[in-house]
N, C-alpha and C positions, 0 to 999 in steps of 0.2 A: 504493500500500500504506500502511497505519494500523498505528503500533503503538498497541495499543490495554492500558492495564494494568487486571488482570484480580482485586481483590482477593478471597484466599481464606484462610478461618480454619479453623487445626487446633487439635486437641486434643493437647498431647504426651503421652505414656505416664510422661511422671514425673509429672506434673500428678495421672494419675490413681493411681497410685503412692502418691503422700503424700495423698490424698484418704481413699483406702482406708484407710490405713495410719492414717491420724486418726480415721475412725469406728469404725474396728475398737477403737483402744485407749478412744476416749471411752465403748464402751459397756460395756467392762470395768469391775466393778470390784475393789477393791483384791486380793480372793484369786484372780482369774481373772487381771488384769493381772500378778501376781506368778509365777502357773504359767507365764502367755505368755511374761515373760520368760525363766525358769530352760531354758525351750526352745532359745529362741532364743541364748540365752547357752553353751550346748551346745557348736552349730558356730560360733559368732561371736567370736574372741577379740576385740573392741572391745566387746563386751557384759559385762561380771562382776556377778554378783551373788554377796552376802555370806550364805555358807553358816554361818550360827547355827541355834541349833534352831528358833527360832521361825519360821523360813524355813519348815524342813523337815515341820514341825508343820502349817503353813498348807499345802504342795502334799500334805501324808498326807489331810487332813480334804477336801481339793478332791475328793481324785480318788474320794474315797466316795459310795454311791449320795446321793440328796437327795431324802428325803419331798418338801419344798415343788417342787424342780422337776419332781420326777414328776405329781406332782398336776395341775400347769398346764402340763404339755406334755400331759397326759389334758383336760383339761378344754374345751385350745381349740381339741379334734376335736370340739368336742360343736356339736349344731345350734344348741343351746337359750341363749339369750343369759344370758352371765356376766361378773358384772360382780368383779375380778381383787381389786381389795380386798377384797371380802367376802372368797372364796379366802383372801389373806392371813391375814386376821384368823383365819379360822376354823382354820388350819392351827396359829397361833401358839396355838392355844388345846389344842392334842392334848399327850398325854405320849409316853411314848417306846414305849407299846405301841399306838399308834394312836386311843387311847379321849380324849373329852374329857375332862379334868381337871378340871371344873367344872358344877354344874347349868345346863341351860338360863336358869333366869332369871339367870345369875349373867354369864352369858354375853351375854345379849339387853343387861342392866345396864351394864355395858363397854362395849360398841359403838359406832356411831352409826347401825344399823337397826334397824328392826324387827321384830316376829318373823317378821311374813310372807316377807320376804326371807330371815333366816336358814335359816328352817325350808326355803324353795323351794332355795336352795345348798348345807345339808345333807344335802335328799334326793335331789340330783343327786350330787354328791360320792362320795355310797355307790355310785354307782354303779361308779366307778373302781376301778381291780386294784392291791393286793389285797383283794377284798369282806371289810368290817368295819371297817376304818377308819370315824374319824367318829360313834362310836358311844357311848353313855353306858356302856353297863355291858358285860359280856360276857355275859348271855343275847340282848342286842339285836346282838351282834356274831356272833353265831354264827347268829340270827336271818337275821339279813341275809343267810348265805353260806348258809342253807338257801334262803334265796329265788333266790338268783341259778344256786344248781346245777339241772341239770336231770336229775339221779338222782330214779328213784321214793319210794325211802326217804329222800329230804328232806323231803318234805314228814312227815313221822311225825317224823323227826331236828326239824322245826320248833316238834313240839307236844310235845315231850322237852325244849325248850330251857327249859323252864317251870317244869323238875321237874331241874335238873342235882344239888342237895342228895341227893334221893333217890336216883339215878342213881349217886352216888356212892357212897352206904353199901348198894347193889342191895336199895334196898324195890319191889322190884316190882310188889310187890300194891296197895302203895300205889297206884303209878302207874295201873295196872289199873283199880281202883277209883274212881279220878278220872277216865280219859280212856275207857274201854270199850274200851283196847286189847289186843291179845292180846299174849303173853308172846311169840313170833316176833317180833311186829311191834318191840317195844319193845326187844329184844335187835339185830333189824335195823335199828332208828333207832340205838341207843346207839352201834352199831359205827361208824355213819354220821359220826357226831357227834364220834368220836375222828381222824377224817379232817380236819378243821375247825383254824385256823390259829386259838387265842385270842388272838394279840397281833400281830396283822397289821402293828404297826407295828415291828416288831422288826428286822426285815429291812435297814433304812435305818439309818446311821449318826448316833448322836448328836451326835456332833461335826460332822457336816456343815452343822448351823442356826447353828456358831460365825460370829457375825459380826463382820467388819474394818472398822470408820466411815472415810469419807473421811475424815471431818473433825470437830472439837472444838467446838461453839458457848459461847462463853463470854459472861458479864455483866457486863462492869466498869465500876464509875462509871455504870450507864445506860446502857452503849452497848454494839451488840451486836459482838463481835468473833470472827470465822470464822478458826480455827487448821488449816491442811490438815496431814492426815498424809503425809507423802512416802513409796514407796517406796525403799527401801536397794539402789540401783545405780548402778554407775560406766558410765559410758560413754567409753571413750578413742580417742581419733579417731586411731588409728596412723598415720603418714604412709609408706607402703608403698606399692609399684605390686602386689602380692602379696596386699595386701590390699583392695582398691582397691572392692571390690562388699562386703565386709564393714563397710568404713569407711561409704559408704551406707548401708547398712543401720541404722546404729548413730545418722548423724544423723538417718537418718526418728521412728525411734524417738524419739530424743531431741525432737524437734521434737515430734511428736505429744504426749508425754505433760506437756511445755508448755503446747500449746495446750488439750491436756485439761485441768490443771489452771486454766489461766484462764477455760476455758468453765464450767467448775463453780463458782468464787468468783463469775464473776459471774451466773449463775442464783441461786444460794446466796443471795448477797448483794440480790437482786431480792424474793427469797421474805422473804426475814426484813425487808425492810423493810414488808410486806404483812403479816405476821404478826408484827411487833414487838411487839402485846400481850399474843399467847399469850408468848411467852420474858421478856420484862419484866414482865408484872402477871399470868401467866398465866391467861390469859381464854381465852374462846373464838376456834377456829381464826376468820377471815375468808374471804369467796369469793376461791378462787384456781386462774383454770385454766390449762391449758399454753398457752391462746392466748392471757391475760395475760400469762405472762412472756417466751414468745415474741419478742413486742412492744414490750415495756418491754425487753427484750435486743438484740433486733434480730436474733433467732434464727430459723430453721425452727422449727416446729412437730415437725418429727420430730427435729430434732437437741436441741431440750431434753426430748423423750422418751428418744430416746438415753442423753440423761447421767444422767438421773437412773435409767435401769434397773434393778432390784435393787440400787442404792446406798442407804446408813446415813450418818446422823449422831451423833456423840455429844452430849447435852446434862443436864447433872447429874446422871451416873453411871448416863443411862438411853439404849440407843439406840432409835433410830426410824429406818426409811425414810422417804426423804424425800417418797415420795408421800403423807408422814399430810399433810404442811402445804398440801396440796391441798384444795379442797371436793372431798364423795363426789355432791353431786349438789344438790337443791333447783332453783325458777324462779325467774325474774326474775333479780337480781342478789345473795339469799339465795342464803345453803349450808344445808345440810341440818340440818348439828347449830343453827344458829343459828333456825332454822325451829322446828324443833323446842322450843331453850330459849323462844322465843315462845311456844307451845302451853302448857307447862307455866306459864310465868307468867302467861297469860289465866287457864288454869281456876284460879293459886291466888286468883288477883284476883276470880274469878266467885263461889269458894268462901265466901273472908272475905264477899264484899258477900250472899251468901243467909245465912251463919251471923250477921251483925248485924242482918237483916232478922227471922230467927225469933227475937233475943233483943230485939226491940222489942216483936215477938208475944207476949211469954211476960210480957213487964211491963204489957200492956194486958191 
């Protein structure tokens, strides 16, 4: 007989325990992490959090519905490839009734696409509940929800959307006289038409787009220095046999939002040295993708996704998501916007050199 040793590898259940319990908080950020706490601080006396109002302010404004996440939980049921900044941007661009708050070109101006792109995310966008959102004025919002109903007298309701003025002070003849519609019809679209949501964005709370920055980017002397916000909780490690699965509980937590906090200074800190000249001479962003920082980290690829999830920074009383300091796209080793400032400085170089060409012309 052989003893024969037989080596076998397990996985223990705390292992994956604090695993969980790390991505779970890394992908939080600071107003969802502050809810998760106030929960769990409930049943957990090793837990306290500091009941001020600003606390209570932040889990009121959480738990209200949220245009931007409705949007994009609508969006990435769609077949049609969408690309999540645009989304962003375009969302940040609505008022609080749904409509955009700015003309098209003002919009296109600000960006860093195109219009073809815009106009392509625009007119998917409309398609999302409640129809009208997304829309420049309120004849084109109402527009929109005559298009999407499948009542007969929408389509009449569509061609009344033209004439809401007259509709209003009941010139009917008016109407009549302009569209050859019958006095029924136009009484049947008008009724149609008062069914119709004018501020589709109403529904959603304004306070819900209030955003909590992780973190302060500061400039001093030339150097860039990253300030974390902490949140305001004690963790006491009671030594109890009574408490014994609470007091667990309470180091996971603490350990995670640790480790969270150092995964994030040091992406942060990754980013801003690639984009040192936007924040120092601010210039244009540089190419910056999640497989660069990854790398330069020594990260997963999905766990500096993770961290930066719906997370902000604050930087000279302005904030940003930290996915602006990413490139939107471009080839080669170009980003987009920097593609682009090339384009405009070829043509104004092309420009000057035919307008001294025609003023050589003009002196012969």
């Amino acid at each position: 007989m052989k003893t024969q040793l037989i080596p076998k590898l397990t996985q223990t259940q705390q292992f994956n325990k604090k695993q969980q319990q790390y991505l779970h908080v890394l992908s939080c950020n600071s107003i969802q992490l502050q809810s998760y706490l106030k929960e769990l601080s409930i049943d957990n006396p090793c837990i306290q959090m500091k009941e001020d109002g600003y606390d209570l302010l932040l889990e009121y404004q959480y738990n209200k519905p949220d245009l931007r996440e409705h949007i994009l939980n609508r969006v990435r049921l769609f077949n049609e490839k969408i690309d999540e900044m645009v989304v962003e941007y375009l969302i940040s661009c609505l008022n609080d009734n749904g409509y955009f708050d700015k003309p098209l070109d003002s919009i296109l101006k600000e960006s860093n696409w195109n219009k073809e792109t815009l106009l392509y995310h625009i007119n998917l966008l409309r398609q999302c509940e409640p129809y009208g959102l997304f829309s420049f004025d309120l004849k084109q919002c109402l527009q929109i929800q005559c298009e999407q109903s499948e009542k007969p007298e929408s389509e009449t309701g569509y061609i009344l959307c033209s004439y809401l003025n007259e509709l209003a002070y009941s010139k009917f003849d008016e109407i009549i006289e302009k569209t050859d519609l019958e006095y029924d019809e136009i009484i049947e679209g008008f009724q149609f038409i008062k069914t119709l949501n004018p501020k589709p964005g109403s529904a959603f709370s304004k306070k819900s787009t209030y955003l909590v920055p992780e973190c302060k980017i500061r400039i001093i002397d030339e150097q860039i220095k990253i300030e974390m916000f902490n949140i305001d909780v004690d963790i006491e490690l009671i030594d109890s046999e009574v408490l014994k699965e609470q007091r667990k509980q309470a180091l996971l937590i603490f350990n995670a939002m640790q480790k969270r906090n150092m995964t994030l200074i040091q992406i942060l800190n990754a980013i801003c040295q690639i984009q040192k000249d936007f924040f120092l001479y601010h210039k244009e962003l540089k190419p910056c993708t999640l497989e660069k920082i990854a790398k330069e980290c020594g990260l997963a690829i999905s766990t500096v996704s993770r961290a930066i999830m719906n997370k902000s920074f604050e930087f000279e009383n302005e904030y940003y998501p930290i996915k602006y300091l990413f490139s939107h796209g471009g080839v080669s080793q170009l980003s987009k916007q920097y593609i682009q400032n090339q384009i405009k400085k070829s043509l104004i170089r092309k420009i000057k050199i035919i307008h001294s060409v025609m003023k050589r012309f003009e002196n012969i």
